[in-house]
mmCIF file as Biopython writes it, N, C-alpha, C and O atoms, coordinates in Angstrom:
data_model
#
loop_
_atom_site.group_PDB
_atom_site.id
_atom_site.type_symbol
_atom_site.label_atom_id
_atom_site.label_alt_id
_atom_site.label_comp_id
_atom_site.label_asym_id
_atom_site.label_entity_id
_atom_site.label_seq_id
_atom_site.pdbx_PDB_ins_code
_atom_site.Cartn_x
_atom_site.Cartn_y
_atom_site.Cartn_z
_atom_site.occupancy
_atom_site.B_iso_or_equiv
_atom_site.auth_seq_id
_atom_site.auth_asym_id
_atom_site.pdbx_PDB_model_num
ATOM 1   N N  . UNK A ? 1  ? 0.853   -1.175  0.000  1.0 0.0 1  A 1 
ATOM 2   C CA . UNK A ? 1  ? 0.000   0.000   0.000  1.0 0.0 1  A 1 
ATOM 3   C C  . UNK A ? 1  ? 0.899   1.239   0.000  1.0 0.0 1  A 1 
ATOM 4   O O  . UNK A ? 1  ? 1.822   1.373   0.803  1.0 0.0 1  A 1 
ATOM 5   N N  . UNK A ? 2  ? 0.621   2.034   -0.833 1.0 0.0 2  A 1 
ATOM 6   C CA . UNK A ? 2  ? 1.459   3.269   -1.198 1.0 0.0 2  A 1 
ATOM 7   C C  . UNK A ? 2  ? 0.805   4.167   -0.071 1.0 0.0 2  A 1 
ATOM 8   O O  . UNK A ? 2  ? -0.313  4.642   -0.271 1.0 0.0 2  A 1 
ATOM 9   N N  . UNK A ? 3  ? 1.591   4.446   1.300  1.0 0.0 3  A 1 
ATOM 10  C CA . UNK A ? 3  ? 1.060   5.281   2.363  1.0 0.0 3  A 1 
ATOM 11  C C  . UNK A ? 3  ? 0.392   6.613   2.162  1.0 0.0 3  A 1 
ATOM 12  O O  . UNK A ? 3  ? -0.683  7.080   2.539  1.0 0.0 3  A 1 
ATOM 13  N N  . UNK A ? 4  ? 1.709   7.210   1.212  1.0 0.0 4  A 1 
ATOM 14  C CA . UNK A ? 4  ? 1.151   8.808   0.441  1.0 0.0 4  A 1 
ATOM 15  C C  . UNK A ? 4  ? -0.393  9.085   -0.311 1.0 0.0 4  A 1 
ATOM 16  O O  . UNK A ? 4  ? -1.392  9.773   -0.104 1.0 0.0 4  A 1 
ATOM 17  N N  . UNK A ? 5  ? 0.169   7.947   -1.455 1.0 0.0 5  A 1 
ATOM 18  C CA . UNK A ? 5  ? -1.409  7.944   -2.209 1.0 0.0 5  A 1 
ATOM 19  C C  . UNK A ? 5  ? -2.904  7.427   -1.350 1.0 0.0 5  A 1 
ATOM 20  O O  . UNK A ? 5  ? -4.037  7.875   -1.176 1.0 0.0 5  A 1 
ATOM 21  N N  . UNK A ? 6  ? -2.208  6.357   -1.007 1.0 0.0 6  A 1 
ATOM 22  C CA . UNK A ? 6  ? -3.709  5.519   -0.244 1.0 0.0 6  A 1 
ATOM 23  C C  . UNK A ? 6  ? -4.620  6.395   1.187  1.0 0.0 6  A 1 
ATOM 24  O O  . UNK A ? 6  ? -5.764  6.827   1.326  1.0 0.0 6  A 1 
ATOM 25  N N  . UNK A ? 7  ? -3.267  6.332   2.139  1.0 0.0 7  A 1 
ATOM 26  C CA . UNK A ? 7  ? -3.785  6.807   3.364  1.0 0.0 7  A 1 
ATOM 27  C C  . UNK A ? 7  ? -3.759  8.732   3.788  1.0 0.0 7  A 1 
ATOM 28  O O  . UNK A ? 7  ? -4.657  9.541   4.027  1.0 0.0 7  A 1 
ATOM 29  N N  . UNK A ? 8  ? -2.300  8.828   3.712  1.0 0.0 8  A 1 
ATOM 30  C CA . UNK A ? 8  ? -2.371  10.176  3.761  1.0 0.0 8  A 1 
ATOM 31  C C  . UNK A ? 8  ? -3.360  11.459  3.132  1.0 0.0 8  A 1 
ATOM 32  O O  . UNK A ? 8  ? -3.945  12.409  3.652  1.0 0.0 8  A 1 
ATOM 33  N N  . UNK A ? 9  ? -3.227  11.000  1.880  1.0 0.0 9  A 1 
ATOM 34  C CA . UNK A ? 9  ? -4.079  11.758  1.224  1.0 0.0 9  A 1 
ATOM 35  C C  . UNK A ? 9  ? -5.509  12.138  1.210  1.0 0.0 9  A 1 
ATOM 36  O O  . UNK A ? 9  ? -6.159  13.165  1.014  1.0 0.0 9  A 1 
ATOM 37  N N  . UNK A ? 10 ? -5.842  10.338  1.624  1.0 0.0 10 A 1 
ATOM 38  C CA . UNK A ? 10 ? -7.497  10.379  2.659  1.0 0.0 10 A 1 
ATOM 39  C C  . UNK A ? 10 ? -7.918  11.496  3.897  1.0 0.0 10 A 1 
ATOM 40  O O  . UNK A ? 10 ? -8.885  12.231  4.097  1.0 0.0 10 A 1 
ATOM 41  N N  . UNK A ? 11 ? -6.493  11.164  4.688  1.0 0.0 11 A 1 
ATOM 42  C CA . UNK A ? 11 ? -7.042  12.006  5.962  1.0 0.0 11 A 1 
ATOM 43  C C  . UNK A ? 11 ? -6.799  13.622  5.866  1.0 0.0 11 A 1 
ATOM 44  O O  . UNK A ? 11 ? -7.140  14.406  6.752  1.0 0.0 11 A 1 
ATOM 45  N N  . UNK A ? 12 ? -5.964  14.097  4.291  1.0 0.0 12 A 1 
ATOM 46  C CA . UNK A ? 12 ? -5.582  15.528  4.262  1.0 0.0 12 A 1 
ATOM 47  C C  . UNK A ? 12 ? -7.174  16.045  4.245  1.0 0.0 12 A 1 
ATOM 48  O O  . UNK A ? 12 ? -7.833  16.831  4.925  1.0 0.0 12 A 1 
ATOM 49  N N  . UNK A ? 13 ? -7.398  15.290  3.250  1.0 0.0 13 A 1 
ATOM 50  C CA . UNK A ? 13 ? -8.273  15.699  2.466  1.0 0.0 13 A 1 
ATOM 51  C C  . UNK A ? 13 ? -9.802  15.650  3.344  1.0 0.0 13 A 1 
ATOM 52  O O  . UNK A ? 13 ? -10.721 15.527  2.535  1.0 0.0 13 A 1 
ATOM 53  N N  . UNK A ? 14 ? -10.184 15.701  4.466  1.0 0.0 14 A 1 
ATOM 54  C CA . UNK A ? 14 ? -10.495 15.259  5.133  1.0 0.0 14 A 1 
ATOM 55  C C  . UNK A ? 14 ? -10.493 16.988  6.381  1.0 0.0 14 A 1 
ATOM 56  O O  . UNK A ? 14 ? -11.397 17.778  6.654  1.0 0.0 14 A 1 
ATOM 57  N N  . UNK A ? 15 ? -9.448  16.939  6.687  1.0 0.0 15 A 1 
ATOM 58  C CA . UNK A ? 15 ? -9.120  18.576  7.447  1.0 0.0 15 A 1 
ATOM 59  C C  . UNK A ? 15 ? -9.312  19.455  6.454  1.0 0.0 15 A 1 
ATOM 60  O O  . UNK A ? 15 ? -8.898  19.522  5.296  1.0 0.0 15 A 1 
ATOM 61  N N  . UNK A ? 16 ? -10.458 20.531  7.535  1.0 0.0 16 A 1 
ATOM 62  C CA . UNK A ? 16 ? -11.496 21.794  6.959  1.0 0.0 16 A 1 
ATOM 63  C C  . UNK A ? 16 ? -10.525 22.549  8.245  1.0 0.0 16 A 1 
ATOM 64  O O  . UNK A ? 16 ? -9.862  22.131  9.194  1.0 0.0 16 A 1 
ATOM 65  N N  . UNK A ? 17 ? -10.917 24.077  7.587  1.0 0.0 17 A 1 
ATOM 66  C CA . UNK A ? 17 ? -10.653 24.957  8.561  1.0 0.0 17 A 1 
ATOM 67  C C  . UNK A ? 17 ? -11.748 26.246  8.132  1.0 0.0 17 A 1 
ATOM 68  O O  . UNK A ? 17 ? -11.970 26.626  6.982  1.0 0.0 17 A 1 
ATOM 69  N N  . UNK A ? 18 ? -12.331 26.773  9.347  1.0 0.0 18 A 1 
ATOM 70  C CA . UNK A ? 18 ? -13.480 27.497  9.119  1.0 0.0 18 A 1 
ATOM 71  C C  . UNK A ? 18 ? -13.267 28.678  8.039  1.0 0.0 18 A 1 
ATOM 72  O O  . UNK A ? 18 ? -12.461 29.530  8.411  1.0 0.0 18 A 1 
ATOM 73  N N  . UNK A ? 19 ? -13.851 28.883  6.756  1.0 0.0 19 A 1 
ATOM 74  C CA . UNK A ? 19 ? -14.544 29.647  5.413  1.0 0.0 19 A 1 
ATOM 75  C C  . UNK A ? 19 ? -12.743 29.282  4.837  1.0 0.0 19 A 1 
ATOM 76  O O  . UNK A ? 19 ? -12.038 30.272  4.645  1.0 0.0 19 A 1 
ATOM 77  N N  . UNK A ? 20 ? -12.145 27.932  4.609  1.0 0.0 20 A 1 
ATOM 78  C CA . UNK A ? 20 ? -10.724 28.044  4.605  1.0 0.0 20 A 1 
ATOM 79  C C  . UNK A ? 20 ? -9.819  28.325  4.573  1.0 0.0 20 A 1 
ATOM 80  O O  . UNK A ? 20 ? -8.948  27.929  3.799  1.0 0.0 20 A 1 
ATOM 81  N N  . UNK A ? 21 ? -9.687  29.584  5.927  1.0 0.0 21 A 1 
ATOM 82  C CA . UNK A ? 21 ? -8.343  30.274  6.420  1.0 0.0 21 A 1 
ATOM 83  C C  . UNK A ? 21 ? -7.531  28.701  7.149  1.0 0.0 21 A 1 
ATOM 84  O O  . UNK A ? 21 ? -7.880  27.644  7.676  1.0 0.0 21 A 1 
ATOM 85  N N  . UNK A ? 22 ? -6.163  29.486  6.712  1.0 0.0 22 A 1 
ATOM 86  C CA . UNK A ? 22 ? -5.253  28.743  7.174  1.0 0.0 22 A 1 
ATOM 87  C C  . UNK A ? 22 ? -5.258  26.845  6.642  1.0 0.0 22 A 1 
ATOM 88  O O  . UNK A ? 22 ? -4.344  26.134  7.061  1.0 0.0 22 A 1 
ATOM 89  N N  . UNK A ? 23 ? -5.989  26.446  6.036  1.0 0.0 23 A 1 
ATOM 90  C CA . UNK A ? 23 ? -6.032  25.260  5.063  1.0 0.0 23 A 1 
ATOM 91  C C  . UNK A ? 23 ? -4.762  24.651  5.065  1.0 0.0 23 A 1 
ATOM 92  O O  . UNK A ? 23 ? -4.856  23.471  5.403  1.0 0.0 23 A 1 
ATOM 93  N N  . UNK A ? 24 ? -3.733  24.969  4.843  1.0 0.0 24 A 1 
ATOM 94  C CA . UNK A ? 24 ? -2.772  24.600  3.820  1.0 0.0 24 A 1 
ATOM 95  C C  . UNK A ? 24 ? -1.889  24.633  5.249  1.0 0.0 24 A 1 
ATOM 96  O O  . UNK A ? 24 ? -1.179  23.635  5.377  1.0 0.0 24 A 1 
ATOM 97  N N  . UNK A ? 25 ? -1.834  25.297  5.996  1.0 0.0 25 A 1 
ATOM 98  C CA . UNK A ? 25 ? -0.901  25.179  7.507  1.0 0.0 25 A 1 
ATOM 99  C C  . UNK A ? 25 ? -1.458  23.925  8.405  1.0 0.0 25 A 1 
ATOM 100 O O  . UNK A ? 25 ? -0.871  23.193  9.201  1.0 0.0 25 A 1 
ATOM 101 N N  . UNK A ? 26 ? -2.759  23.963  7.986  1.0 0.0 26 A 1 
ATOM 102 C CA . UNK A ? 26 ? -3.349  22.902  9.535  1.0 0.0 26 A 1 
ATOM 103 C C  . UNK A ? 26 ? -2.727  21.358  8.267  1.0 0.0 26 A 1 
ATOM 104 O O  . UNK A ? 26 ? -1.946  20.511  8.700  1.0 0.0 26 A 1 
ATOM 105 N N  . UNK A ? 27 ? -3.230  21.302  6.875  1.0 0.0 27 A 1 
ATOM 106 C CA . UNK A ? 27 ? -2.813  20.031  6.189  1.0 0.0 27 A 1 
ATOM 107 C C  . UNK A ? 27 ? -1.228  20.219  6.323  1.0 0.0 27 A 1 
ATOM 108 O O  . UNK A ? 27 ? -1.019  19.307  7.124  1.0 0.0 27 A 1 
ATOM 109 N N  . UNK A ? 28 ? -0.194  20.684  6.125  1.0 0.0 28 A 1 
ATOM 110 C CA . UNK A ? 28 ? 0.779   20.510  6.117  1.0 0.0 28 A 1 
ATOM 111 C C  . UNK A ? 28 ? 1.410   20.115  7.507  1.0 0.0 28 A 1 
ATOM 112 O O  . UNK A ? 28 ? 2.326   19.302  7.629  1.0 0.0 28 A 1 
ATOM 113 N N  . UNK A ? 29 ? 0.615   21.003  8.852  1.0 0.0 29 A 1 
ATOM 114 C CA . UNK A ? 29 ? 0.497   20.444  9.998  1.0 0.0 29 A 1 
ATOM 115 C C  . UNK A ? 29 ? 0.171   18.849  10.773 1.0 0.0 29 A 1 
ATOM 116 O O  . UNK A ? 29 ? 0.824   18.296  11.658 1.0 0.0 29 A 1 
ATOM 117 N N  . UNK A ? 30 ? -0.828  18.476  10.210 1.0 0.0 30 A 1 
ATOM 118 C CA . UNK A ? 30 ? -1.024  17.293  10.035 1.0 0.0 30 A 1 
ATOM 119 C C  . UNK A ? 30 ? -0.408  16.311  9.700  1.0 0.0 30 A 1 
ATOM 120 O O  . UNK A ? 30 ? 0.102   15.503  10.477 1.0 0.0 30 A 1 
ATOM 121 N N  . UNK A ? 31 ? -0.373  16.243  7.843  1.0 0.0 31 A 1 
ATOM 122 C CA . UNK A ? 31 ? 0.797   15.678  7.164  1.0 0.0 31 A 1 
ATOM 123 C C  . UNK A ? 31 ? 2.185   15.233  8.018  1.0 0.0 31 A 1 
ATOM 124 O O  . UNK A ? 31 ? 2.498   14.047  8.121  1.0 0.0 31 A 1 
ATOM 125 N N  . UNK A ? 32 ? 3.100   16.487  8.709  1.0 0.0 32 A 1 
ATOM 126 C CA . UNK A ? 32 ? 3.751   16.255  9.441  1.0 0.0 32 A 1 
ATOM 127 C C  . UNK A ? 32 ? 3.837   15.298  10.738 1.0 0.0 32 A 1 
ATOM 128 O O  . UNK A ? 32 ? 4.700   14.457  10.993 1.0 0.0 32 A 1 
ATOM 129 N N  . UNK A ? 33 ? 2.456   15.742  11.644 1.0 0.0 33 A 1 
ATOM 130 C CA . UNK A ? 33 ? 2.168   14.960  12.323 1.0 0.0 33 A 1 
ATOM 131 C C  . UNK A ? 33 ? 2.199   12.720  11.825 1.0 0.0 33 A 1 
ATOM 132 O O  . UNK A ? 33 ? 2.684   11.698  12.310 1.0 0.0 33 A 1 
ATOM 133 N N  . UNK A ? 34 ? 1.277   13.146  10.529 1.0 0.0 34 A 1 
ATOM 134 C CA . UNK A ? 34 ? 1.569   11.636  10.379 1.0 0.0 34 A 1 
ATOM 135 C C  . UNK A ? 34 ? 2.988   11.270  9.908  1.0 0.0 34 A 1 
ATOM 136 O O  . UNK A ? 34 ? 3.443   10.161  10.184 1.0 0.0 34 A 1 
ATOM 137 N N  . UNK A ? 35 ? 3.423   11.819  9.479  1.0 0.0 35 A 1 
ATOM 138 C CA . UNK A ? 35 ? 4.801   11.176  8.958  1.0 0.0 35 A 1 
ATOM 139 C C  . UNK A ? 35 ? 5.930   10.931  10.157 1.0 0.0 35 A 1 
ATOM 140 O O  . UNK A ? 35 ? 6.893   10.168  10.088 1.0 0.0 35 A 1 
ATOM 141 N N  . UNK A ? 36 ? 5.492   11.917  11.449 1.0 0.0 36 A 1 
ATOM 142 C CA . UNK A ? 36 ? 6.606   11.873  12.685 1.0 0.0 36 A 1 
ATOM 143 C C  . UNK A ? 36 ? 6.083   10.406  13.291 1.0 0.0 36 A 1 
ATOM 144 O O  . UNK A ? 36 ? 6.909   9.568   13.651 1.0 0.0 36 A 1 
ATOM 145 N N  . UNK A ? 37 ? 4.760   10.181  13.368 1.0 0.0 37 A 1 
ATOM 146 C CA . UNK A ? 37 ? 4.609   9.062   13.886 1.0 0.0 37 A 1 
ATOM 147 C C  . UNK A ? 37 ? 4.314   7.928   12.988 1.0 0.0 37 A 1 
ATOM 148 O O  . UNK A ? 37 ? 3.614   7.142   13.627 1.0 0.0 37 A 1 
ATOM 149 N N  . UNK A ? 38 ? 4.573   7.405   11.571 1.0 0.0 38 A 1 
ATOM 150 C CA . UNK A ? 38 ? 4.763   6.250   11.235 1.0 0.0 38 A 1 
ATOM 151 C C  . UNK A ? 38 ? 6.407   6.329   11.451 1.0 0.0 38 A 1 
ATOM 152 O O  . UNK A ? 38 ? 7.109   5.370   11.771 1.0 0.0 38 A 1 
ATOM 153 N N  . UNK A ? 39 ? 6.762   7.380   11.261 1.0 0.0 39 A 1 
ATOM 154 C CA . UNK A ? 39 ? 8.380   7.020   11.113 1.0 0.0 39 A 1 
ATOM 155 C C  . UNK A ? 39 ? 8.847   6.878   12.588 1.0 0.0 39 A 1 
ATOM 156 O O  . UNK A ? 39 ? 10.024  7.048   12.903 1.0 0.0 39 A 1 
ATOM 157 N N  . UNK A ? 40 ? 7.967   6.591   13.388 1.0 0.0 40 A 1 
ATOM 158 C CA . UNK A ? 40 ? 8.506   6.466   14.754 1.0 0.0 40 A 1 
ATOM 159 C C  . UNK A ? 40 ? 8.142   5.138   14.746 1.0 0.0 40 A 1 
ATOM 160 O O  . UNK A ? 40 ? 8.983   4.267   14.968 1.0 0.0 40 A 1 
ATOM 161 N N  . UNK A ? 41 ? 6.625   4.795   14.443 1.0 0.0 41 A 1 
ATOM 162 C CA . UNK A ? 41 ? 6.236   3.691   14.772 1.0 0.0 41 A 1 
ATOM 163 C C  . UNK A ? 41 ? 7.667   2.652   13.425 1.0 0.0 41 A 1 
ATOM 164 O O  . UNK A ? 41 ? 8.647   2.030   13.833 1.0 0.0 41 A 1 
ATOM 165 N N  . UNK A ? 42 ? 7.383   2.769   12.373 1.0 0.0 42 A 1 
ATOM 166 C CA . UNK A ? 42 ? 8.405   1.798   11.887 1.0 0.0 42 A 1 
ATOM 167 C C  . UNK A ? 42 ? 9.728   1.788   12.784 1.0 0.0 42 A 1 
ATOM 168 O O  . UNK A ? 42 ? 10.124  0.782   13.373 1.0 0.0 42 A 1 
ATOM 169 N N  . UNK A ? 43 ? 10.498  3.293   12.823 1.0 0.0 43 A 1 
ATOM 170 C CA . UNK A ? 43 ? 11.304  2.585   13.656 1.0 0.0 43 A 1 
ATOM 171 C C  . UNK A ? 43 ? 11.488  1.453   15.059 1.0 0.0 43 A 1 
ATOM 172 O O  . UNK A ? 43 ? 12.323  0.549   15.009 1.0 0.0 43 A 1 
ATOM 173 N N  . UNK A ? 44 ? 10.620  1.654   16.230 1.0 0.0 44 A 1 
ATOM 174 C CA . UNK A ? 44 ? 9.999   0.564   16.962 1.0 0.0 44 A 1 
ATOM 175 C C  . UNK A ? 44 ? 10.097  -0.285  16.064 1.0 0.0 44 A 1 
ATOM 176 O O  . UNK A ? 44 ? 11.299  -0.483  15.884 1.0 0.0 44 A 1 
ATOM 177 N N  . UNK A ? 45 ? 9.447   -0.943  15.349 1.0 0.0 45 A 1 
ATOM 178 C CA . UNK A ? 45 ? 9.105   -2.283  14.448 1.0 0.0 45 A 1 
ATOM 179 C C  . UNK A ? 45 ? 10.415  -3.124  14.045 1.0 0.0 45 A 1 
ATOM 180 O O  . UNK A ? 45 ? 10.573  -4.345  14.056 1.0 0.0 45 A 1 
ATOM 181 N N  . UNK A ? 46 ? 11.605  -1.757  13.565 1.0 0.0 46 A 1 
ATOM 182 C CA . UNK A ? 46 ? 12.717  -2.650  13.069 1.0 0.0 46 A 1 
ATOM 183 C C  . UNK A ? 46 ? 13.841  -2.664  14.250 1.0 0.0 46 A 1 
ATOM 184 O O  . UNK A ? 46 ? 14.725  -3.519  14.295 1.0 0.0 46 A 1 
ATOM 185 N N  . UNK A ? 47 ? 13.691  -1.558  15.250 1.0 0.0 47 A 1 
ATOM 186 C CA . UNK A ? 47 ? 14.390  -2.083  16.330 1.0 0.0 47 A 1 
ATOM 187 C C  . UNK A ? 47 ? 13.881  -3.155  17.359 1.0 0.0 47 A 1 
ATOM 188 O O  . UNK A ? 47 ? 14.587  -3.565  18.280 1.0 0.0 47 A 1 
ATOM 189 N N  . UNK A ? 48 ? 12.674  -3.549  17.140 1.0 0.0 48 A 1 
ATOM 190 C CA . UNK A ? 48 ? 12.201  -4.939  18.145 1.0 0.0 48 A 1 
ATOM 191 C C  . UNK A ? 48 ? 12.556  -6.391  17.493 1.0 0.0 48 A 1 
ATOM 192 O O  . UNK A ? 48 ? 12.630  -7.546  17.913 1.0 0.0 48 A 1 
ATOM 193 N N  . UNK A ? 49 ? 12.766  -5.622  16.053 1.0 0.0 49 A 1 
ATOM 194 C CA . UNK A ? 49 ? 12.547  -6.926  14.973 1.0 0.0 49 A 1 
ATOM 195 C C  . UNK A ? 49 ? 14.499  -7.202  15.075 1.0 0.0 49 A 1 
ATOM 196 O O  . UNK A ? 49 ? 15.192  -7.911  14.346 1.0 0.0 49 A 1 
ATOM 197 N N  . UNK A ? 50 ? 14.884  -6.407  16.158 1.0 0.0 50 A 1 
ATOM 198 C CA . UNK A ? 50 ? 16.634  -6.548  15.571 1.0 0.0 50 A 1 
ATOM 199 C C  . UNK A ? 50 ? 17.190  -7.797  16.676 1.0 0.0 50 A 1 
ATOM 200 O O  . UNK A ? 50 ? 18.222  -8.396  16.376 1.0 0.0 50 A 1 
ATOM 201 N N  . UNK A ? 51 ? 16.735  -8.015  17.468 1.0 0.0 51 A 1 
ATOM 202 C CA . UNK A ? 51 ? 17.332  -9.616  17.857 1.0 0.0 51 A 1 
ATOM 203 C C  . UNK A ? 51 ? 16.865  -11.201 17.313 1.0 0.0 51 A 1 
ATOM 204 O O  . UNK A ? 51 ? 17.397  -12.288 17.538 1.0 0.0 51 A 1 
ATOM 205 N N  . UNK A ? 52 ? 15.795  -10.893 16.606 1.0 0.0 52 A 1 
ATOM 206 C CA . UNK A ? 52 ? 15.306  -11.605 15.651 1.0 0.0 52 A 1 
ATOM 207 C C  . UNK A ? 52 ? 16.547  -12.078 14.530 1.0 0.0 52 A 1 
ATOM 208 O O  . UNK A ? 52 ? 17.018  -13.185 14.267 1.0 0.0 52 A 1 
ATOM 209 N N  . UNK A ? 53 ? 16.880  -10.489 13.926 1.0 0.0 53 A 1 
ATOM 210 C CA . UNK A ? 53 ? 17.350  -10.965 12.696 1.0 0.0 53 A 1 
ATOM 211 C C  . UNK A ? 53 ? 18.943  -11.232 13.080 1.0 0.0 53 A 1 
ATOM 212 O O  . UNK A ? 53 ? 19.598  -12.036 12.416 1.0 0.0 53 A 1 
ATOM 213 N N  . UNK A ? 54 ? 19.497  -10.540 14.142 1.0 0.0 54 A 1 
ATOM 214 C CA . UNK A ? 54 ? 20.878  -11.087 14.337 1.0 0.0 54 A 1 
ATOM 215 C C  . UNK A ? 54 ? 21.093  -12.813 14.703 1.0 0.0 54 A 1 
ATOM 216 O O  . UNK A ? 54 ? 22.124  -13.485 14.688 1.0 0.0 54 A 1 
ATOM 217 N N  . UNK A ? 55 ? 19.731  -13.181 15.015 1.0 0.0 55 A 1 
ATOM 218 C CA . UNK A ? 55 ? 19.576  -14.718 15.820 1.0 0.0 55 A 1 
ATOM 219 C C  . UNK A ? 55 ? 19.300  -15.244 14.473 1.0 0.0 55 A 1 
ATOM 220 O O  . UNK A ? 55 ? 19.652  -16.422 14.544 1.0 0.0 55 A 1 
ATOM 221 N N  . UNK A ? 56 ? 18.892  -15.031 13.362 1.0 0.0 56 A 1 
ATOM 222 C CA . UNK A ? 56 ? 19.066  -15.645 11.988 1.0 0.0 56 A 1 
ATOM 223 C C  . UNK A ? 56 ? 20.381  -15.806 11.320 1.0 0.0 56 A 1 
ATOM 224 O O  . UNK A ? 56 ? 21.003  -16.764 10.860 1.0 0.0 56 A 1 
ATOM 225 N N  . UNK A ? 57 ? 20.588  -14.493 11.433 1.0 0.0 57 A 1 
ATOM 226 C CA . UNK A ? 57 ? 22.365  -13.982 10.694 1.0 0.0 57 A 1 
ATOM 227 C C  . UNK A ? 57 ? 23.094  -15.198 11.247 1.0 0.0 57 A 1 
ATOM 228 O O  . UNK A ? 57 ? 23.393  -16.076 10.437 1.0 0.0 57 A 1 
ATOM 229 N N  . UNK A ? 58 ? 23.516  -15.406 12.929 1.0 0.0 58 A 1 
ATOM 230 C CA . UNK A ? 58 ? 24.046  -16.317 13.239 1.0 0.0 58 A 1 
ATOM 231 C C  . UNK A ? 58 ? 23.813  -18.137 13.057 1.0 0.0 58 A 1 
ATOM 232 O O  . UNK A ? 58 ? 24.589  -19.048 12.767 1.0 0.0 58 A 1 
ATOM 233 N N  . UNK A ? 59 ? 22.481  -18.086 13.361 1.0 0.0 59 A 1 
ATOM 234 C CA . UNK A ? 59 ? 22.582  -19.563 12.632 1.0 0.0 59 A 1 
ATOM 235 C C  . UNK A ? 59 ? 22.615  -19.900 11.032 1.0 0.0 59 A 1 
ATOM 236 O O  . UNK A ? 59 ? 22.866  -21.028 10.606 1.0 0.0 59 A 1 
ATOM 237 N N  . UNK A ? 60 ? 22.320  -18.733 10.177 1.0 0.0 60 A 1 
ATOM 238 C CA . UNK A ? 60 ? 22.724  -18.816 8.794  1.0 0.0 60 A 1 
ATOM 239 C C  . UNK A ? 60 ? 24.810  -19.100 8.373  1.0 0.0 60 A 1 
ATOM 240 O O  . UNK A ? 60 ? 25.478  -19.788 7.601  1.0 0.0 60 A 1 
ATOM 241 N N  . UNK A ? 61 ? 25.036  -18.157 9.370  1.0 0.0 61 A 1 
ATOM 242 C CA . UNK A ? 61 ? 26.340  -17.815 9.337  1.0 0.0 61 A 1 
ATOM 243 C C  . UNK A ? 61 ? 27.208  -19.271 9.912  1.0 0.0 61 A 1 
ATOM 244 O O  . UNK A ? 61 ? 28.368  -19.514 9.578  1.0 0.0 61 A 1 
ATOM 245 N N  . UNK A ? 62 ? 26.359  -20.177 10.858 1.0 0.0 62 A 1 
ATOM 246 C CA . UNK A ? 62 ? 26.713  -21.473 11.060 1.0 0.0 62 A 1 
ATOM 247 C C  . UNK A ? 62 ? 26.778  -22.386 10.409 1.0 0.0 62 A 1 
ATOM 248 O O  . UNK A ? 62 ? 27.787  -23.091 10.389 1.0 0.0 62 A 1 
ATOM 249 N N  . UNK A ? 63 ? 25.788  -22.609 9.744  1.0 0.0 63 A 1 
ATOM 250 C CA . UNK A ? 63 ? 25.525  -23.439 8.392  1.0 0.0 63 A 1 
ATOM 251 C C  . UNK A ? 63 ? 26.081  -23.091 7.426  1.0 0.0 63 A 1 
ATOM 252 O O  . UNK A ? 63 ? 26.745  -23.995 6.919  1.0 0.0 63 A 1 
ATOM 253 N N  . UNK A ? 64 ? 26.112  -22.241 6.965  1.0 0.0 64 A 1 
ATOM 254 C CA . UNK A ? 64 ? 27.154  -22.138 5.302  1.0 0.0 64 A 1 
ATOM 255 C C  . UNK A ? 64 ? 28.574  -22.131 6.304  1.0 0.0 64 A 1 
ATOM 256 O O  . UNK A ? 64 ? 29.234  -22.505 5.335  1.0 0.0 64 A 1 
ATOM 257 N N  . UNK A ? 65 ? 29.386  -22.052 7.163  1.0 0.0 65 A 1 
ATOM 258 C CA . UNK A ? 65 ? 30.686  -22.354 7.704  1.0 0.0 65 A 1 
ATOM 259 C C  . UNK A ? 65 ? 30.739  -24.178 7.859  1.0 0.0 65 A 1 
ATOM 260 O O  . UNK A ? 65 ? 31.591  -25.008 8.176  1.0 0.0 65 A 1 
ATOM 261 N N  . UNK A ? 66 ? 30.018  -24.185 7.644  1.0 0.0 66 A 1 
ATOM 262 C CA . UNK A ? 66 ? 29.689  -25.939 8.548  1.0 0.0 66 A 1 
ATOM 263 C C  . UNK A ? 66 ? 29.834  -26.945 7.250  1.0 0.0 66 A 1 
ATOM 264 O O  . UNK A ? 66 ? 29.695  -28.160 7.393  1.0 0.0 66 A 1 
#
């Protein structure tokens, strides 16, 4: 799923601001907002996912030595 096209764009589009003053500050406001927190949440994701993959690396790294 293309985040930009699919999701983001849903929820811009979506924020009104009364007779539309200021429009373009509260969406760009927003926008920001989502992008600080997927890029937080992915990070979480690949730092929980990182003793996982070093515990692969090593038994991969056993077997092709072996």
């Amino acid at each position: 799923m293309d985040l930009e096209r699919e999701v983001i764009r849903d929820i811009i589009s979506e924020v009104s601001t009364p007779g539309g003053i200021g429009i373009t500050m509260a969406r760009n406001a927003v926008r920001t907002l989502l992008v600080k927190t997927c890029a937080a949440a992915c990070s979480t994701a690949w730092a929980g996912s990182k003793p996982a993959i070093d515990l692969a690396k090593t038994v991969v790294e056993e077997k092709v030595s072996n």
